[in-house]
C-alpha positions as CSV (number, residue, x, y, z in Angstrom):
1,X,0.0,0.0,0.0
2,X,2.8,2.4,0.8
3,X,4.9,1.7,-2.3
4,X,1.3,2.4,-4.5
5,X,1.1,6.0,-2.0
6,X,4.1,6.7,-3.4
7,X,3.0,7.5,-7.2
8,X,-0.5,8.6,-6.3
9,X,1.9,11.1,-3.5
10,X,4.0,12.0,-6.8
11,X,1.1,12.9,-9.2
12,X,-0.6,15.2,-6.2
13,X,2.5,17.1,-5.3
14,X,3.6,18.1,-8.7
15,X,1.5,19.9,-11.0
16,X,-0.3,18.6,-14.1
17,X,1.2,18.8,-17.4
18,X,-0.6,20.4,-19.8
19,X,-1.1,19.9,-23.8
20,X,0.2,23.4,-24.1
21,X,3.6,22.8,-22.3
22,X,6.1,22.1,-24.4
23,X,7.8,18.6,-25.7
24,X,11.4,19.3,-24.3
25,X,12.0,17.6,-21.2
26,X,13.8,19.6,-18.0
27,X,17.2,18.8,-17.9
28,X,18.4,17.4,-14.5
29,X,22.1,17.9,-12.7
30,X,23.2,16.0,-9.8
31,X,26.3,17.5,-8.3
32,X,27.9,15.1,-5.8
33,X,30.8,15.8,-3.7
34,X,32.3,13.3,-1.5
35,X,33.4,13.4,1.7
36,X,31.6,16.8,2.1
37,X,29.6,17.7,5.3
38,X,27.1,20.1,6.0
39,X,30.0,22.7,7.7
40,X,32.5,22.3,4.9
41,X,31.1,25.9,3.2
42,X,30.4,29.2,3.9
43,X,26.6,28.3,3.2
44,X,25.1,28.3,6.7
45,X,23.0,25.2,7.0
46,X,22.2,24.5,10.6
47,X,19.5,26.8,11.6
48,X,18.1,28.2,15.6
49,X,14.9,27.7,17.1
50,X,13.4,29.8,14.4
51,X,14.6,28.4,11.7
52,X,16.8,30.9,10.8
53,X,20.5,29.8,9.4
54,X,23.2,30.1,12.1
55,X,27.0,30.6,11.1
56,X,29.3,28.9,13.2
57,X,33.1,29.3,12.6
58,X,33.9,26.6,9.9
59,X,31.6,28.5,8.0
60,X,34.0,31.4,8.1
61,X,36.8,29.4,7.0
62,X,35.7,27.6,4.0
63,X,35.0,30.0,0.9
64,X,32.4,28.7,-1.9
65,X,30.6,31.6,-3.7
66,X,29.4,28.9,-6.0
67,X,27.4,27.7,-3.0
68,X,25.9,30.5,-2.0
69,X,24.9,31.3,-5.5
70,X,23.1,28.3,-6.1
71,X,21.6,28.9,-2.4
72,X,20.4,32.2,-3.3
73,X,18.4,30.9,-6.4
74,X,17.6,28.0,-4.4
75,X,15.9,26.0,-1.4
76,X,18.8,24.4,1.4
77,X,18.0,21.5,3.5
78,X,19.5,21.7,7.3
79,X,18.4,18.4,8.2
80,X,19.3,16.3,5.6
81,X,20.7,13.1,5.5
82,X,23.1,10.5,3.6
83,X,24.5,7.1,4.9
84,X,27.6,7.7,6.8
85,X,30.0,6.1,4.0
86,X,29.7,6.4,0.2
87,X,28.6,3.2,-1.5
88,X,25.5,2.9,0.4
89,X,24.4,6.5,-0.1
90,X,25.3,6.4,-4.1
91,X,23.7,3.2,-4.6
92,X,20.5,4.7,-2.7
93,X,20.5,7.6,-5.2
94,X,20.6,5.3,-8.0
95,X,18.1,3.0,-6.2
96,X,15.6,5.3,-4.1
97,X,16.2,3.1,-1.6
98,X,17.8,3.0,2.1
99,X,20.5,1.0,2.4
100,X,19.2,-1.3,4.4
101,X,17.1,-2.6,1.4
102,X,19.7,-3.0,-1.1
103,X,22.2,-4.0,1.3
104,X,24.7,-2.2,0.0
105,X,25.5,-1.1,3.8
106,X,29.4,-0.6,3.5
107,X,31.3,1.5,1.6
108,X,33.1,-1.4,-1.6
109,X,36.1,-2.2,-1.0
110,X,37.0,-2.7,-4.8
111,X,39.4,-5.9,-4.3
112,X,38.2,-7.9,-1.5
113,X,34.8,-8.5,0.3
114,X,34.9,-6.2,3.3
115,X,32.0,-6.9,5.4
116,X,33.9,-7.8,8.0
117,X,34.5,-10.5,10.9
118,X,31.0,-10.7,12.2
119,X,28.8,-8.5,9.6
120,X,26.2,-9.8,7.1
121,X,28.0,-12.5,4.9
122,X,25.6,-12.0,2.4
123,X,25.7,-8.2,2.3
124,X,25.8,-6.8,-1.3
125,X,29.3,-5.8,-1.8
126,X,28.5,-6.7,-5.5
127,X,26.7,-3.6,-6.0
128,X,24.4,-2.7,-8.6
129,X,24.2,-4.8,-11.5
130,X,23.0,-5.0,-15.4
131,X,19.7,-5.2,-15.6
132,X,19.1,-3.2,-12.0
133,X,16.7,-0.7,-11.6
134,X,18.2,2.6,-11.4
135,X,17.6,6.6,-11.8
136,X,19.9,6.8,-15.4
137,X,18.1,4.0,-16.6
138,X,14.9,4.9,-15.7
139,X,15.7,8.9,-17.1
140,X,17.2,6.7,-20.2
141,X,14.6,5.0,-21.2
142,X,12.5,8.2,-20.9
143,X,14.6,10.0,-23.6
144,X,17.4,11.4,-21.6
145,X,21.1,11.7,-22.6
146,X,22.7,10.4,-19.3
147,X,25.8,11.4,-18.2
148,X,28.5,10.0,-16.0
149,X,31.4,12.2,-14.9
150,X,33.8,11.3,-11.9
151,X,34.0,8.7,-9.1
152,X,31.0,6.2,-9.3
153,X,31.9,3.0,-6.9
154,X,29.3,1.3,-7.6
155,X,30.4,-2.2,-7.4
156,X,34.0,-3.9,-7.1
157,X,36.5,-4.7,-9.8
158,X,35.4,-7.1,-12.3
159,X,31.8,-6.5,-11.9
160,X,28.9,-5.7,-13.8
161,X,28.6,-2.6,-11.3
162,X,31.8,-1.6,-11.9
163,X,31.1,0.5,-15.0
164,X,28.3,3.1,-15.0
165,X,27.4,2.2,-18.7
166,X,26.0,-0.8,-17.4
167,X,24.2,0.5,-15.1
168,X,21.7,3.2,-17.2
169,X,24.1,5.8,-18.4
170,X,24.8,6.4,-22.1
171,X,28.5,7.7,-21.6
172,X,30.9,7.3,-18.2
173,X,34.0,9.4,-18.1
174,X,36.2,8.6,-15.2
175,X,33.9,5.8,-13.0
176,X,35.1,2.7,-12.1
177,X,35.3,0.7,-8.8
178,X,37.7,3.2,-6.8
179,X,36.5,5.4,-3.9
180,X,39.5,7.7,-4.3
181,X,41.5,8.7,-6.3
182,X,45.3,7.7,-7.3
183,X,46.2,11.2,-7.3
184,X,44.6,15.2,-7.8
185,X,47.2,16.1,-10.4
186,X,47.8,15.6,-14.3
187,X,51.5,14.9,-13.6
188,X,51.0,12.1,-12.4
189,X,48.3,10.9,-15.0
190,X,45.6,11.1,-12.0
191,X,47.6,8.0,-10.1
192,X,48.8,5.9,-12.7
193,X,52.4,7.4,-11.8
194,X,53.2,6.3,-8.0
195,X,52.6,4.1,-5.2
196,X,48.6,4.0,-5.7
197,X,48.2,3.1,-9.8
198,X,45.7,0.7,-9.2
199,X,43.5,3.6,-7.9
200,X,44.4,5.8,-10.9
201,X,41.2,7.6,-12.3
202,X,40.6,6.6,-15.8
203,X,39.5,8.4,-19.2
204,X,41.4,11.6,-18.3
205,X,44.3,10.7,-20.7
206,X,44.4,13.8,-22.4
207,X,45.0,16.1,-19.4
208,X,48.0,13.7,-18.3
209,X,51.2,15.6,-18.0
210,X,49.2,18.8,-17.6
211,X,49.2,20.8,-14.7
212,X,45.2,20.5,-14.8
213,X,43.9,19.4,-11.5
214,X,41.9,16.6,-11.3
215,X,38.5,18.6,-10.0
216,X,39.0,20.7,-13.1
217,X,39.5,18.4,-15.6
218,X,36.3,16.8,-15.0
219,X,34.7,20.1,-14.7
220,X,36.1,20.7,-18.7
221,X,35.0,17.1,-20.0
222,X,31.2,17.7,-18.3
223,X,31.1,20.9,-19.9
224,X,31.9,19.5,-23.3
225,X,28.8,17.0,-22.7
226,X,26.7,19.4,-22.0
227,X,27.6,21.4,-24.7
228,X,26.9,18.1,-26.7
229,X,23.8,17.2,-25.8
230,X,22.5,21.0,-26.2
231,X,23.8,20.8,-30.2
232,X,22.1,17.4,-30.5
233,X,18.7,18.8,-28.9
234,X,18.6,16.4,-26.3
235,X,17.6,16.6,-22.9
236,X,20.8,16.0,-20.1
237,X,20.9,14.2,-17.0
238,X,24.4,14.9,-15.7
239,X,25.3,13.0,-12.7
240,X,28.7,14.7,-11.6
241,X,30.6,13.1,-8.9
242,X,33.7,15.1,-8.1
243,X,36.3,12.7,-6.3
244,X,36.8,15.9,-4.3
245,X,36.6,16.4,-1.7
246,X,38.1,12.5,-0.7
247,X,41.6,11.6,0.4
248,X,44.6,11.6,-0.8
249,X,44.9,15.6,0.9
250,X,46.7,17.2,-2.0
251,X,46.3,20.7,-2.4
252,X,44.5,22.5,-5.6
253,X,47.6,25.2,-6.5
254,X,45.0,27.3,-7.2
255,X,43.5,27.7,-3.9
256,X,46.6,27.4,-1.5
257,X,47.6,31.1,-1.3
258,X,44.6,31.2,0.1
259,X,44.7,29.4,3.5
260,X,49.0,29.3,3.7
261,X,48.2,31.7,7.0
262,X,45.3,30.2,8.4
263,X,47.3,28.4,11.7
264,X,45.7,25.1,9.8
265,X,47.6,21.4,9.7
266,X,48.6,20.9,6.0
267,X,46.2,18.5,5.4
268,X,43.7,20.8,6.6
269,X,44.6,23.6,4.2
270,X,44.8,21.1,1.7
271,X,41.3,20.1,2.3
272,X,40.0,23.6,2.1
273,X,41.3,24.0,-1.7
274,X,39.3,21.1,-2.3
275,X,36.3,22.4,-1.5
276,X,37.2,25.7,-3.2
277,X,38.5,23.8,-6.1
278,X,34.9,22.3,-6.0
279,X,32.7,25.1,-5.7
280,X,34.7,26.4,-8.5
281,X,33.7,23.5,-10.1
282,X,30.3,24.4,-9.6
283,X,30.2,28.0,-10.8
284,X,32.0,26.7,-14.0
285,X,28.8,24.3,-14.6
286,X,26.2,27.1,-13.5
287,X,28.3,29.4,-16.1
288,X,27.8,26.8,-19.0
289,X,24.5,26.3,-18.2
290,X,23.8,30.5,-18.9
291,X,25.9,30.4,-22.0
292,X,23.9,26.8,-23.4
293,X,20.7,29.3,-23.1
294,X,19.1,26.0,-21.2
295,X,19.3,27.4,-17.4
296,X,16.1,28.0,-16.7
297,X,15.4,24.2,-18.0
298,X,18.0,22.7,-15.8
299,X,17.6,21.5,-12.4
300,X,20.1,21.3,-10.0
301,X,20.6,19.1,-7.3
302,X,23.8,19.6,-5.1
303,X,24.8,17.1,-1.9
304,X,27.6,15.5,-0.2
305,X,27.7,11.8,0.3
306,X,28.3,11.3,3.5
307,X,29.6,13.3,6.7
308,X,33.0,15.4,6.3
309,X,36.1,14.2,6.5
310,X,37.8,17.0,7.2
311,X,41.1,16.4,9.1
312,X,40.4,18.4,11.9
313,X,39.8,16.2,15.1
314,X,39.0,12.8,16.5
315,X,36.1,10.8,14.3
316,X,33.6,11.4,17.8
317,X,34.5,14.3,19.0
318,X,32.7,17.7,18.3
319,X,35.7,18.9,16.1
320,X,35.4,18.6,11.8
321,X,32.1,19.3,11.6
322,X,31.2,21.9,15.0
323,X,28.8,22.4,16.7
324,X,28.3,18.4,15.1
325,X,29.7,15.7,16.9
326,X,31.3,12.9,14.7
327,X,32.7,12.7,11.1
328,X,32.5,10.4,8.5
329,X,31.9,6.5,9.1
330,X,30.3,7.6,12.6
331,X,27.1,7.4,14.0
332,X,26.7,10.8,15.1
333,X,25.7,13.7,13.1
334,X,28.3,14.8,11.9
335,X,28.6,11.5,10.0
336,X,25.4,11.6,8.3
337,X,24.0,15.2,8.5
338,X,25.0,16.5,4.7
339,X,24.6,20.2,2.5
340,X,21.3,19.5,0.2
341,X,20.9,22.4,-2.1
342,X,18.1,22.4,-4.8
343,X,17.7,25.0,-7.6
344,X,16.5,25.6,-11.2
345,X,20.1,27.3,-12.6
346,X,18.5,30.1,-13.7
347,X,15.0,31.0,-11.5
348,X,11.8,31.6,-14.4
349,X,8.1,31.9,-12.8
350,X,7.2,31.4,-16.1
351,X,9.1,28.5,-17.3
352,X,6.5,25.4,-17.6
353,X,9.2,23.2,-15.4
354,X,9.5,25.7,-12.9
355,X,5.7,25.8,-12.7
356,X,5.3,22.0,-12.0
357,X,8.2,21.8,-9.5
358,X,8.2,25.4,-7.8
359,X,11.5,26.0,-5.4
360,X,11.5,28.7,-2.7
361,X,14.5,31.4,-3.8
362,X,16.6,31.3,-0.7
363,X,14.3,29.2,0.8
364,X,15.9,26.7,4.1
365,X,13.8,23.7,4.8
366,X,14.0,22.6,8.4
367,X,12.3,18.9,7.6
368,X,14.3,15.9,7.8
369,X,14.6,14.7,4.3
370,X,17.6,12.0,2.9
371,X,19.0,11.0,-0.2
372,X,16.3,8.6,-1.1
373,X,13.7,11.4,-1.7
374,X,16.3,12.2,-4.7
375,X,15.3,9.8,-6.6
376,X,11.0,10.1,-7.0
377,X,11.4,13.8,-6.9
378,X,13.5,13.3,-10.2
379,X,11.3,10.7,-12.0
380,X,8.2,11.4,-10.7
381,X,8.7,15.5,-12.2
382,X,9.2,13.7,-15.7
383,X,6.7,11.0,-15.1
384,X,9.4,8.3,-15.5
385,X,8.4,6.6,-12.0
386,X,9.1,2.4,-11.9
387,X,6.8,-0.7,-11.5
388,X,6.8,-0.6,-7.6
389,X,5.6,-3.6,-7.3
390,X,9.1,-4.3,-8.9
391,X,11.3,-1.8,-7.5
392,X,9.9,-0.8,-4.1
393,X,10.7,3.1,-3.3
394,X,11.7,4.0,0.0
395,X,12.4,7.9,-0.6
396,X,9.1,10.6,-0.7
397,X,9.1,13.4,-3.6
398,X,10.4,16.4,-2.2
399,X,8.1,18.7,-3.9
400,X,6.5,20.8,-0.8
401,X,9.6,21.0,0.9
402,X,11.2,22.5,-2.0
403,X,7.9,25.1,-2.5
404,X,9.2,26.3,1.1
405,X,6.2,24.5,3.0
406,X,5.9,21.9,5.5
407,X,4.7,18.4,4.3
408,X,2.6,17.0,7.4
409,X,2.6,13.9,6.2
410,X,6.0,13.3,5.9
411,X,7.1,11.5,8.6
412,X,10.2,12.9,10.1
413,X,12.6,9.4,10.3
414,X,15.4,8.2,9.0
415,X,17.4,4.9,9.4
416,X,21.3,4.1,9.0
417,X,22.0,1.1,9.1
418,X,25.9,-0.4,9.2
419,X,26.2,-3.9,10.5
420,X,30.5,-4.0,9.6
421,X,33.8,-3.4,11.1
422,X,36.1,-2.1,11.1
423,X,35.4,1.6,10.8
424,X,35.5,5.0,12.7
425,X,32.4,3.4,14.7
426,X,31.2,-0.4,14.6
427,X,28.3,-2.6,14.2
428,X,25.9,0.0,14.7
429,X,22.3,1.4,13.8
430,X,21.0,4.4,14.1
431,X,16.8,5.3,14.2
432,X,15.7,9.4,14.0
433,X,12.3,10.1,14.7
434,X,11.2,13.3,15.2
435,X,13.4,14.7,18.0
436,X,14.7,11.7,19.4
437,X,17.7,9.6,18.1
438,X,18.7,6.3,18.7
439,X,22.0,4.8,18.4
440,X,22.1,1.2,18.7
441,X,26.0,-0.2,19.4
442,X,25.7,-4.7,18.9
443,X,29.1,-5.1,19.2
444,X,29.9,-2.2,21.7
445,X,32.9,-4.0,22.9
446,X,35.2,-4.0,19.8
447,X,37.1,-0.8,19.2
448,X,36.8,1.2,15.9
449,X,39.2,1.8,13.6
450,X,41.7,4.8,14.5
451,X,40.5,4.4,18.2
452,X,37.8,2.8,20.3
453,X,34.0,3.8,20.5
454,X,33.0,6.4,22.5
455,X,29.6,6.4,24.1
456,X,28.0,6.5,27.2
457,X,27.8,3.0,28.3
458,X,25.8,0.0,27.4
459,X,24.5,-0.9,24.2
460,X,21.7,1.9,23.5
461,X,22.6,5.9,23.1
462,X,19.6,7.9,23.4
463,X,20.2,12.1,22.2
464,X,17.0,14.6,21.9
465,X,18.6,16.6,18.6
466,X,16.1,20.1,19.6
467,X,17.8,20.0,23.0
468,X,20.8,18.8,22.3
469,X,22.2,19.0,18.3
470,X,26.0,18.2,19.5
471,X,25.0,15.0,21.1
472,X,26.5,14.7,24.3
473,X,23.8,13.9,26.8
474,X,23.2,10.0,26.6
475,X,19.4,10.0,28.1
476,X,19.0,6.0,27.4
477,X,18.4,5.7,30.9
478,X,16.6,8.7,32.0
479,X,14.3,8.2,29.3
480,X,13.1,4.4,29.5
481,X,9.8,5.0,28.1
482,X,11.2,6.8,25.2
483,X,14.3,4.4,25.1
484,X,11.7,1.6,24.8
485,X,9.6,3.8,22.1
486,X,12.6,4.2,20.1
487,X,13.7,0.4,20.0
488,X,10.5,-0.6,19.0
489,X,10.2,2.0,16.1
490,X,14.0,0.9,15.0
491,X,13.0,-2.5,14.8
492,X,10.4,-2.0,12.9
493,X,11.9,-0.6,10.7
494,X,14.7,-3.2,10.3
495,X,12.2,-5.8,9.9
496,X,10.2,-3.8,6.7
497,X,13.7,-3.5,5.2
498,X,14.6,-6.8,5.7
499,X,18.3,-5.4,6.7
500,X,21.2,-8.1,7.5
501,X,22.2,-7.7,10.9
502,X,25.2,-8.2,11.9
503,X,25.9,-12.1,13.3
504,X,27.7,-13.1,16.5
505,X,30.6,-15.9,17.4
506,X,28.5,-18.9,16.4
507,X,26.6,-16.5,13.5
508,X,23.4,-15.6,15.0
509,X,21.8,-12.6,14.6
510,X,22.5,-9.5,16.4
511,X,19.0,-7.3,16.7
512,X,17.9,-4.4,19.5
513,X,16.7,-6.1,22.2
514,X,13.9,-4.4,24.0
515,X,15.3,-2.6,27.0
């Protein structure tokens, strides 16, 4: 019943087409940065009681006009959420669906099965597939030209998944199975020169020997394709997925003049070119996009993949990603809690587009959302939804919160779900609902990776977000109603999932017990 909601949800919150409007479709942009978090910018994204956008000092130290551009002409999200590692949230934008469905629930290790010694051992480290149901195949098969630019990580060497062309998208430039990069620089052909070749970012063969940072050449090669598609009168989906702003922490030469005084480690200075190396990235697009003439056709969604990893403290403390507690691969927020900007390029009351899918100018949505509502807020805009009988859809069309209104019916949850080790946090789940989140720890007593798990005690931590958005006051056992409440809803939700938990000595199954 809810999967059948879902498309009578999507024809109610966008508006009709009519015979009038005209053939072409809306072009559609998904910019995706990894390893970004929602304080790597000077966009303010957290917001006070009112919901009015706060800035906090990271926001002072990053610099990304582009951002606050495409904030300006758009709505931002400052509750939005990814998985905490990038597989699982890339396959969900693909998918529509949480991680816990497709199992995809750790990041793909490209040469070897990584769920590790007590996770699922059926997880799906294969990935997507041939043949999967995804959001290039279904924009494909609708009429799109889709577009693959940059890291993908889909699925491990060898495989089907391993190669966005297989996968729904007409052309991939520089995807394969890698998470990172070889290396940012054209000198050393993107990593094929050096101690990490087999990470070396393909199709890129004409930049090598250049001085033509890695962020910018695939800036220049998307460009091209857009400028492509335009001259062959075709409508674009452009899914650009910047390696930036991942390890290795070499720094854009553009950029570094920029933060040689701030008093910040190396690696942190070279982190902050990356972003600013990005954003440039991003104004570059937004500028081709004016001079196509097809801006106020072109939507834009921009996002990070997961929390930061900025190197700029210890993975739970309250440090890369302040006043959030936690960083990438953690359960807190500041492993999950990601920038979500949405735009047309170019603002037009009077574009038919624009009409159907209206977006607040400057607009900040305080709703929790995640990056499975990507995915029917795309397809169902260009009536391009799947069987869900055959694909189930766990992500809600966005339309109302991008208006600038409240959707009461959305229900304000979100699971992450990551039954391996070793990591930055282990064999953990984590339940928001409402206010209230749940961090549920089945293996509390093995240490994560880069130091051990910090939390309060016991299995269960229990925060209240409105009170307490840095997480440090464990109310698991001041709250045992609530505690109880919580368990109950995150099992639940397991179950409708049907997630792999992770297994113990003898390979049981670990689940929340009831406290």
């Amino acid at each position: 019943m809810r999967r059948l909601s879902l498309l009578v949800l999507a024809s109610f919150l966008f508006a009709p087409l009519r015979a009038a409007d005209p053939p072409r479709l809306p072009n559609l942009v998904v910019f995706l940065v990894d390893d970004m978090g929602v304080m790597d910018t000077s966009v303010p994204f957290l917001t006070d009681m009112e919901g009015k956008p706060v800035r906090h000092p990271l926001n002072e130290l990053y610099r990304t006009p582009s951002m606050e551009r495409l904030a300006a002409r758009g709505t931002r999200f400052s509750q939005f959420y990814a998985m905490s590692v990038c597989s699982p949230t890339r396959l969900s934008i693909l998918t529509g669906q949480n991680a816990a469905r497709h199992r995809t629930t750790n990041w793909i290790n490209p040469w070897e099965n990584n769920a590790g010694p007590q996770g699922p051992p059926d997880w799906n480290w294969q990935g997507l597939k041939r043949g999967d149901t995804t959001l290039a195949g279904q924009l494909r098969e609708r009429g799109y030209r889709t577009l693959h630019v940059g890291k993908a990580h889909f699925g491990p060497e060898g495989s089907e998944g391993a190669d966005p062309a297989k996968l729904g998208f007409e052309v991939n430039l520089a995807g394969r199975s890698i998470g990172a990069p070889g290396s940012y620089y054209g000198e050393n052909h993107y990593g094929a020169l050096g101690k990490r070749a087999r990470s070396a970012v393909p199709g890129l063969e004409a930049y090598h020997g250049t001085d033509t940072f890695l962020t910018e050449a695939l800036t220049l090669e998307a460009n091209k394709l857009l400028a492509e598609s335009v001259k062959g009168g075709r409508p674009f989906f452009l899914y650009l997925a910047h390696y930036a702003v991942h390890s290795p922490f070499e720094p854009d030469p553009r950029f570094a003049a920029h933060y040689a005084d701030s008093g910040l480690s190396e690696k942190a200075q070279a982190f902050a070119t990356l972003i600013e190396g990005m954003d440039k990235s991003l104004g570059d697009l937004l500028d081709q996009l004016e001079a196509l003439g097809v801006a106020e056709n072109t939507l834009v969604l921009f996002l990070g993949d997961n929390g930061s990893d900025a190197p700029l403290g210890d993975p739970h403390a309250v440090a890369c990603a302040a006043p959030l507690r936690g960083k990438k691969g953690a359960h807190y927020e500041g492993g999950m809690r990601v920038p979500f900007i949405a735009a047309w390029a170019a603002p037009d009351p009077g574009n038919p587009w624009q009409k159907r899918l209206p977006i607040a100018a400057g607009g900040v949505q305080g709703q929790v959302a995640n990056v499975t509502d990507m995915f029917p807020t795309l397809l169902g805009l260009v009536e391009a939804m799947p069987d869900p009988d055959k694909h189930p859809v766990d992500g809600r069309p966005l339309g109302r919160l991008l208006a600038g209104r409240r959707d009461p019916e959305r229900p304000e949850q979100f699971l992450m779900h990551y039954p391996h080790c070793p990591h930055r946090s282990n064999y953990f789940t984590v339940w928001r609902d409402g206010d209230w989140k749940l961090i549920h720890h089945a293996l509390p007593e093995i240490p994560a990776q880069g130091g051990s798990i910090q939390f309060d005690g016991g299995r269960y931590e229990l925060f209240h977000l409105k009170d307490d958005l840095s997480e440090q006051r464990n109310l698991a056992d001041a709250e045992p109603e609530e505690l109880r409440r919580m368990v109950v809803g995150m099992r639940t939700e397991l179950d409708r999932m049907k997630a792999l938990p992770p297994v113990d000595a003898e390979g049981r199954p670990i689940l929340p017990e009831l406290p």
